[in-house]
N, C-alpha and C positions, 0 to 999 in steps of 0.2 A: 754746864759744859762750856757756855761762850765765856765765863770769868779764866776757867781754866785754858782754852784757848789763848784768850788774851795773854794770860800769863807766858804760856811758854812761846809763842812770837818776841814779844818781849825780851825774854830769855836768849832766843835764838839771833835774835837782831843786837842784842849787845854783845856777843860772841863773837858775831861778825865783824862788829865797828872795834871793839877794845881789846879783844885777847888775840883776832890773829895778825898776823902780821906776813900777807901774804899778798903780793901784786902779780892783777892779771892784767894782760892787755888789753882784753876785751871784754870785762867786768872789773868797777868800783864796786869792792864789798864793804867797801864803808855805806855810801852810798844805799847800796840793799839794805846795809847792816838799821840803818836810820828808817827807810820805809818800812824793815820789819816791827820796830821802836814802835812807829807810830801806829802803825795798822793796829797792833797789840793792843796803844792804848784806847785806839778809840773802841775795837771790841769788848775792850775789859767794860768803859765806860758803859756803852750800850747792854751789856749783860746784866749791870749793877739796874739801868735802867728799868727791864724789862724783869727784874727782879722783885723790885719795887714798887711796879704795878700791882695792882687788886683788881679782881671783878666781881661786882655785885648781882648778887642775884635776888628778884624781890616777886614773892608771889601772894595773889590776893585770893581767896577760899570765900565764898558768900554760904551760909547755909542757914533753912530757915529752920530756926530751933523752935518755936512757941507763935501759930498764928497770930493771936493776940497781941503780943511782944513784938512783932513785926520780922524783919531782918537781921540776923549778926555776922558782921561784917570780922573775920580775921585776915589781918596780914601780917606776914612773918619775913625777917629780912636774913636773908644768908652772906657774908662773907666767905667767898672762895678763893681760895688762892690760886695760882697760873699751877698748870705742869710743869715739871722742870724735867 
């Protein structure tokens, strides 16, 4: 959802800066048109980030199988990935 975000700020701020050609007195939409540019991209940035994150999950099980034998120890590692 944040890459799409990103995108259409983006989208929205280059609209403003390059296609219109409209002055106001008391708004540079160029100006916005640039803040929207960037916001965009640091969102997209930050999305890709948090995209590319992993979280691991790691659990350890002890169970004793055979007095004799002693203890056997399993552990098993999960890779999860985030919600999106």
């Amino acid at each position: 959802m944040s890459i799409g975000l990103g995108i259409f700020l983006i989208a929205i701020g280059a609209i403003l800066t390059f296609a219109l050609n409209v002055t106001l007195d008391w708004i540079d939409l160029d100006l916005v048109g640039y803040i929207l540019m960037a916001a965009g991209a640091v969102v997209t940035i930050i999305g890709i980030a948090l995209l590319m994150r992993r979280r691991r999950s790691v659990s350890t099980t002890q169970t004793l199988s055979d007095p004799v034998r002693g203890e056997q120890t399993t552990r098993r590692e999960d890779e999860i990935s985030p919600e999106l």
